[in-house]
C-alpha positions, 0 to 999 in steps of 0.5 A: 686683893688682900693676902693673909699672913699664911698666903704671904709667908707661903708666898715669900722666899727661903720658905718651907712647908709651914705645916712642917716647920714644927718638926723644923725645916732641914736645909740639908735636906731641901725642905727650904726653897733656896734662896733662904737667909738664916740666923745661927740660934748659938751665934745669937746667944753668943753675941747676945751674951757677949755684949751684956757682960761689955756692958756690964763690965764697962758701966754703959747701958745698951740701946742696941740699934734695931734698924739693923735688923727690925726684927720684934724678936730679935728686939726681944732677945735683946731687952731679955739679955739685958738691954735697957732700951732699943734705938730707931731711925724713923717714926715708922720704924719707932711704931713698929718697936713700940707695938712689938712690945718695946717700952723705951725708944731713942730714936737716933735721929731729929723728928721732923714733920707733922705726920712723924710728930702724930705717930709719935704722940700717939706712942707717948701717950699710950705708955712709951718712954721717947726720946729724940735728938735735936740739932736746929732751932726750927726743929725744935720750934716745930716740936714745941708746937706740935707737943704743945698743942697734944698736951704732951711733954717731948724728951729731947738729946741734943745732938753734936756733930762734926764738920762734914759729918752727920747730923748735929750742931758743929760748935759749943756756941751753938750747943749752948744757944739751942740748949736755952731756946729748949730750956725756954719752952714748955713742952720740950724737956732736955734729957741729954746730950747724943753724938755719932763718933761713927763719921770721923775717919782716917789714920788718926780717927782713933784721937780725934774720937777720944778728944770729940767725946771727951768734949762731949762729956765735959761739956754735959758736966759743966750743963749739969752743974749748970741745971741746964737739964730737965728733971730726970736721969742725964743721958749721954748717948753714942757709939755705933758698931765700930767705935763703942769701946772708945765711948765707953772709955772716953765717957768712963761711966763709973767716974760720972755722977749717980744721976748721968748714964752712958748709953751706947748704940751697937746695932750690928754686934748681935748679927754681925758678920765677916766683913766691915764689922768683923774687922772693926770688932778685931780693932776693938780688942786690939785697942780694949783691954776691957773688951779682951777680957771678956770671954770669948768674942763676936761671931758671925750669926747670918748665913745666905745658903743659895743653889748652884744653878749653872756651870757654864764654861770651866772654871765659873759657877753661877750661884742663884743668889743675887742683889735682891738677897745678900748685901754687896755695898761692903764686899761681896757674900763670902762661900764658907760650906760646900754641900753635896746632896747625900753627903753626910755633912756639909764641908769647908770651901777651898780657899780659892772660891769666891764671887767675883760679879753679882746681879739681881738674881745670880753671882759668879762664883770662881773655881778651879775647874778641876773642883767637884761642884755640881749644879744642884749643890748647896753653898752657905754664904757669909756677908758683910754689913748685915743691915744691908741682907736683913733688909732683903728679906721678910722671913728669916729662919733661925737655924740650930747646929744642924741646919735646921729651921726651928723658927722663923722671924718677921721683920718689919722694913 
């Protein structure tokens, strides 16, 4: 059986009365079935804004990392603000950025086998600026096959790594070796160098990212004195959510030659949240005098609201949210409002609740037993890692200051 757009929508959860959501849904009111995930429209624009003037101020370009949210018109709030290309992971995620209306894709990641090489051709030649990262030389005899054979010309960003990383050649050696074998072959053209910092870890991860991108952008200078690039702007490509300032001043874009953009690849900073990336973003100011000045700062924009359902034994919510609705990889969701039907207003939650377990459909909330909470009462949650809630979720509402649904957003996991 086949189900229209409407009869899924009707079907899928944190939904409303679709002839109503015109006139907006008010959460407050409980025109939404609860469980419901929301993004905050002012904390959207908020991050939005922010993150343009980082780049502004810093001269890197942004290729916000949209597997964290596969949302088309989250993708297009953030091109509008300014963004200068989106980054994917996978060849179906690329199609579904490049049929919502994305014109230049990095995809952060090697494109391999046959299927994935088809759908990217058949992007390539309907009009997308592609881009993909390479890191093995079987890799790139595939690709040369394969692009040979559709007559299409495949830009590549040859991938450095780290030992006991990710993805990416370990060595010079081996940069240099793939980098002729791409020069050598027709349909494969090398536009630039990527690199992932986010693998390196501990007490001296700060040094150790400065001294691996520094190498990267002195290795890309001496390839460009070289000509070992194909015709075309030079692309140096990193950061994730937690290192981007680093980049930025490692790679010091306005000391680069004319022809050679720095690229970086945030993909959290636009939902954010309160947990993994609020943290990192703390360490990015403590450690960027750039990011300080710019105004203001990242805010958390994702909020899961959820029922009371039971109030068991003294002292033990059970809230009817669960796995299949929040992340729990990077700590478990945080209470931040306490709405009690008929108040005027929602307030702030004591200090001393929190979850302490959760499962597939509910989570244990702690309390005092002498706290006024009732089942049938509505409690907003924060989260950490916000790419592991979107990705629960088919529809999300974007809400305004008052709690209220004025749209809804598809996403395309």
């Amino acid at each position: 059986m086949t189900l229209s757009r409407n009869t899924m929508l009707a079907f899928s959860k944190g939904q409303g009365d679709a002839g109503q959501l015109q006139q907006g849904w008010n959460l407050l009111a409980e025109d939404v079935s609860l469980p419901v995930a929301v993004l905050s429209r002012s904390a959207l624009q908020n991050n939005l804004s922010w993150m343009k003037n980082y780049a502004q101020h810093t001269g890197v370009r942004l290729a916000p990392h949209g597997k964290t949210s596969m949302a088309p018109e989250l993708f297009a709030m953030q091109l509008e603000a300014g963004s200068w290309a989106m980054s994917l992971a996978t060849a179906p995620q690329v199609v579904a950025a490049a049929q919502s209306g994305v014109k230049r894709i990095l995809m952060a990641n090697q494109l391999v086998g046959k299927r994935n090489m088809q759908l990217i051709a058949e992007q390539i030649r309907s009009g997308l600026e592609f881009f993909c990262f390479v890191d093995s030389s079987e890799n790139v005899e595939a690709l040369n096959a394969f692009f040979s054979a559709q007559d299409l010309q495949l830009n590549l960003l040859l991938e450095i790594g780290v030992p006991q990383g990710r993805c990416g050649v370990r060595s010079v050696t081996q940069a240099n070796a793939l980098c002729e074998q791409i020069s050598a072959l027709p349909a494969l053209n090398l536009r630039g160098i990527a690199f992932y910092e986010g693998v390196i870890h501990g007490p001296d991860a700060p040094e150790r990212i400065r001294q691996f991108v520094g190498s990267i952008r002195d290795l890309a200078l001496s390839w460009r004195e070289q000509e070992r690039f194909a015709t075309g702007e030079i692309i140096l490509t990193g950061a994730g959510s937690a290192w981007y300032d680093l980049v930025a001043e490692q790679m010091d874009p306005t000391n680069l030659p004319q022809d050679m953009a720095v690229v970086i690849r945030p993909g959290c900073y636009l939902i954010h949240d309160t947990g993994i990336y609020q943290d990192a973003q703390a360490e990015v100011k403590a450690r960027s005098r750039m990011a300080c000045d710019i105004k203001g700062d990242l805010i958390s924009s994702l909020q899961v609201w959820a029922y009371v359902q039971s109030i068991p034994e003294p002292g033990m919510a059970v809230i009817g949210l669960g796995k299949r609705d929040a992340a729990f990889d990077a700590g478990l969701p945080t209470p931040v409002l306490h709405y009690h039907p008929g108040d005027a207003s929602p307030s702030s939650v004591p200090s001393h609740w929190q979850l302490t377990r959760i499962m597939d459909q509910h989570a244990m909330l702690q309390i005092d037993p002498k706290d006024k909470l009732t089942v049938g009462d509505i409690l907003c949650f924060s989260t950490s890692h916000p790419c592991l809630t979107m990705d629960k979720w088919r529809y999300l509402g974007i809400v305004d200051d008052d709690h209220c649904v004025r749209q809804l957003i598809e996403t395309c996991f």
